[in-house]
N, C-alpha and C positions, 0 to 999 in steps of 0.2 A: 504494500500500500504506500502510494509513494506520498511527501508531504508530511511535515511533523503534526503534532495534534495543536501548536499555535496556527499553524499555517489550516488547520482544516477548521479550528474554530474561527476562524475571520472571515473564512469564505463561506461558514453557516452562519456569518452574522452574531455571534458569541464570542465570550470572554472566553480566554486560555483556562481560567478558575474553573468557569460556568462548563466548559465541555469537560473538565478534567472532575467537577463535583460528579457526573456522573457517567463518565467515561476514560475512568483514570488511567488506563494503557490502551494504545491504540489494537491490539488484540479484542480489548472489551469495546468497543466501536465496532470495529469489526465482525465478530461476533453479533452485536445490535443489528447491525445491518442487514447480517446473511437468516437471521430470524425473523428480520420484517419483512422483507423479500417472498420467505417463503409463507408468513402468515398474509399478506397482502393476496401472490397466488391462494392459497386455501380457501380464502374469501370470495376470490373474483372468478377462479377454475376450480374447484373441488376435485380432486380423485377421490373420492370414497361416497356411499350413499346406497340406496337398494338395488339404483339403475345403473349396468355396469355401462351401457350404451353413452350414460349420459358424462362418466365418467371420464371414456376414451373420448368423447368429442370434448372434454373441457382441455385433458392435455395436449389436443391440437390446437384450441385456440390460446392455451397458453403458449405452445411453440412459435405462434402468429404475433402474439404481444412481445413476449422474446426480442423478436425482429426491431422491436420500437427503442429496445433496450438494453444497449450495444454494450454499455458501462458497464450494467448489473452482469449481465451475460460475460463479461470478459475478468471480473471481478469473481464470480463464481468459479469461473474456470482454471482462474492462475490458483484460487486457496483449495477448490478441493486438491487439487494435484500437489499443492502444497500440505495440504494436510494427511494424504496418504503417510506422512513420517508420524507414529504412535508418539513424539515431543511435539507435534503440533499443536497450538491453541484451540482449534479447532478440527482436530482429530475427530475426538466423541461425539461433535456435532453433527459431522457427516457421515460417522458411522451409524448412526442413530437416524439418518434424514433417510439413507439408502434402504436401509431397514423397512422403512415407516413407507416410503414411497414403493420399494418391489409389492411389499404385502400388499397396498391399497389397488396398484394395478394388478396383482396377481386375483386380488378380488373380484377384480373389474372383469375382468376375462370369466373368472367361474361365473358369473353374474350370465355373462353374457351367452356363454354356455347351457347355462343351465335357462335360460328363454330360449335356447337352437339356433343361436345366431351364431356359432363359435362353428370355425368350418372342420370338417372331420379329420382329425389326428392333430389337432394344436394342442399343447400341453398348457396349460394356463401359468402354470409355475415360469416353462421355459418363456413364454413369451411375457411376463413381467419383466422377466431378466432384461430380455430381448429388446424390449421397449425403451428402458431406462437405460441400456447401452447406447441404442441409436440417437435418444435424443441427444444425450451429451455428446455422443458423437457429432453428432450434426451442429453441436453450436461450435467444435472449434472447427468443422471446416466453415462452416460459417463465418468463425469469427478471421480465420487465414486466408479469407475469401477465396476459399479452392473451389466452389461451390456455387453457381447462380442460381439452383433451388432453395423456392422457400423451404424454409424449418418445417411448416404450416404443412406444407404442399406434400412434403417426404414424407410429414406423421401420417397424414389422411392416408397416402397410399401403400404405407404401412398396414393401418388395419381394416382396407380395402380386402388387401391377402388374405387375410385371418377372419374378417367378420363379414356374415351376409345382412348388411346392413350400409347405409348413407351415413356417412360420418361426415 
């Protein structure tokens, strides 16, 4: 994260005091961040709920909002890879996110499966996996711009393959 926490209180319009009363290492900012992020998605795109259909269509248009959100997207991507090392600050957070996120998709799938939308021999397990790979995949070619498809565009026809349903 580049910028000290004087240099990032001035630019949020606050005292070096006032961001440090309640973000006293830039870790703990950090952390702030990558929790609102994902509480803000939760809010706006849900993965979880009774409707697995409705579930897959939110993580595409999260992937679509993504697109608007070059910052957060590139921010996400340098700490989780940074946080793969168990001294990371944010280690448990993302071991905890993955977690939270395969089961809520892996959900989504038996969900959908179990209405006969899930096409014959997809494993729901594997393609939770499967999902949560591609999308991270897809935000650093995205983000190395190897790539002139949407995020959006790739998810949909993702679970085009796997569900008989319009996503």
């Amino acid at each position: 994260m580049a910028g000290s926490l004087r240099d990032i209180a001035q630019r949020a319009g606050m005292s070096h005091p006032g961001l440090l009363y309640h973000f006293p290492t830039k870790e703990a900012l950090l952390m702030a961040v990558l929790e609102r992020r994902d509480q803000v998605d939760g809010e706006v795109n849900p993965v979880r709920g009774e409707d697995g259909l409705v579930a897959l269509r939110n993580l595409v248009a999260s992937a679509y909002r993504n697109e608007a959100n070059r910052g957060v997207v590139e921010l996400f991507a340098v700490v989780s890879a940074e946080a793969t090392s168990a001294e990371h600050p944010a280690h448990e957070f993302f071991v905890a996110r993955y977690e939270r996120l395969v089961a809520s998709v892996t959900r989504a799938f038996e969900e959908v499966r179990a209405a006969g939308l899930l096409h014959e021999g997809i494993d729901p397990d594997v393609a939770g996996v499967q999902t949560v790979a591609l999308m991270d995949g897809l935000q650093i070619q995205w983000l190395l711009g190897s790539t002139a498809l949407s995020m959006g565009d790739a998810m949909r026809a993702h679970f085009a393959a796997l569900v008989d349903a319009e996503l």
